[in-house]
N, C-alpha and C positions, 0 to 999 in steps of 0.2 A: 224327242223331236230333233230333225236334222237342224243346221244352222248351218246357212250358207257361209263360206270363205271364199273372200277376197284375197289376191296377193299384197302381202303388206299386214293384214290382219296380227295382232299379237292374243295370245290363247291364255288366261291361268287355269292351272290345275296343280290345285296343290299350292306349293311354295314355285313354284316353276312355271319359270312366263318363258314362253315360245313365241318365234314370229314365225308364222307363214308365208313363203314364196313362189310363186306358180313356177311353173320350170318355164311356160313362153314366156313372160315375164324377164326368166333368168337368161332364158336363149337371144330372145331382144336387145338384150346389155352387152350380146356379148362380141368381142372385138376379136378381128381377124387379120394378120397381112394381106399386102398386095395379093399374094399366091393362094389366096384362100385357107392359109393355116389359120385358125384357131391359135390366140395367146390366150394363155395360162387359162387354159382347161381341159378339161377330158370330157371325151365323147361322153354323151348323156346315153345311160342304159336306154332300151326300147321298153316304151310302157310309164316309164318316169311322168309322174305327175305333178311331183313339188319337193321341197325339201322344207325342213322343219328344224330352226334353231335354237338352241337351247340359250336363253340369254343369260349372261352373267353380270351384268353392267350396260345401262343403254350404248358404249360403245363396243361391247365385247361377248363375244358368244364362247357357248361352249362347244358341246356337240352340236354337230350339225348328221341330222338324219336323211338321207334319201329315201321319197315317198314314190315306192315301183308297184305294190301288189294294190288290190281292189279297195283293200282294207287294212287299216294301219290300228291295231292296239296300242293303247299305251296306259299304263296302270304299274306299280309300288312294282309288284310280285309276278305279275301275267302280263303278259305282251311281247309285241314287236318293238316297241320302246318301253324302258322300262328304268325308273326314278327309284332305286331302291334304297337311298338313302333319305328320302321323301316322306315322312308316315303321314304326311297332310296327305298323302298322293293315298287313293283307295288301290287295294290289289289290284281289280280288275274296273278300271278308270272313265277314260273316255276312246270313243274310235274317231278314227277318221278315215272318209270312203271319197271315192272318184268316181261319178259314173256319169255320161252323158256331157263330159265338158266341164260338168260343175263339184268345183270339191266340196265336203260337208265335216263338218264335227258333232258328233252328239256324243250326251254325257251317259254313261252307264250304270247310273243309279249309285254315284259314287257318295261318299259320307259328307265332303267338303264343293262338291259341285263344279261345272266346268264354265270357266268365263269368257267371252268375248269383248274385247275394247271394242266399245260404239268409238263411230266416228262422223261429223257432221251429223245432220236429222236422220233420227233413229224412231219408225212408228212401232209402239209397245202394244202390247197386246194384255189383256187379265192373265193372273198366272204367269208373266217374265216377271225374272228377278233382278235383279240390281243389286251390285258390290258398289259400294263407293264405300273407300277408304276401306274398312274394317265392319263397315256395318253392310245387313242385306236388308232390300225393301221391295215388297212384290207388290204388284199391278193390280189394282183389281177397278173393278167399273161402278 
């Protein structure tokens, strides 16, 4: 199943926690002179959807990914992003797509599963799972 993303959103998969950023989001923030230059950035490719941070510390990131094609892999051994130091990370992991405005995640039947931080009220459904802490806890009716 897709899961919608919000900008802001943070992702586990694996040992590796990602934030999510929508590129308007990013383009909104961003500061210009009087003359209309652009500080400290570079023109956003055409197509740019988001970008994808690799967290290493709540204050400090790693890689930071640009999200341009329709569909973004990301998996241990296969992908467009790819954790290969990772073996919590399944080969071929979780995707993330673009289409119609709305970005999505889903997980690719991976061994360790792919997580999203709820944020305020969150309605669950039978069959969602939940990490909290170390432990997982599914839904049911």
């Amino acid at each position: 199943d897709n899961h919608a993303l919000k900008s802001g959103d943070q992702i586990l998969i694996g040992q590796e926690l990602l934030l999510f950023r929508s590129i308007d989001e990013l383009a909104a923030e961003a500061q210009f002179a009087d003359d209309g230059t652009q500080l400290l950035g570079s023109p956003v490719p055409e197509g740019a959807w988001g970008l994808l941070y690799q967290r290493v510390t709540e204050a400090e990131n790693g890689h930071v990914y640009l999200l341009v094609d329709d569909e973004v892999s990301l998996g241990r051994d296969e992908g467009d992003i790819t954790f290969p130091d990772d073996s919590t990370v399944s080969g071929s992991h979780a995707a993330m797509s673009f289409a119609e405005g709305v970005a999505t995640i889903r997980d690719l039947k991976s061994k360790n599963g792919t997580y999203v931080r709820l944020d305020g009220t969150t309605s669950l459904s039978t069959g969602d799972v939940l990490l909290i802490g170390r432990q997982l806890l599914r839904v049911e009716a």
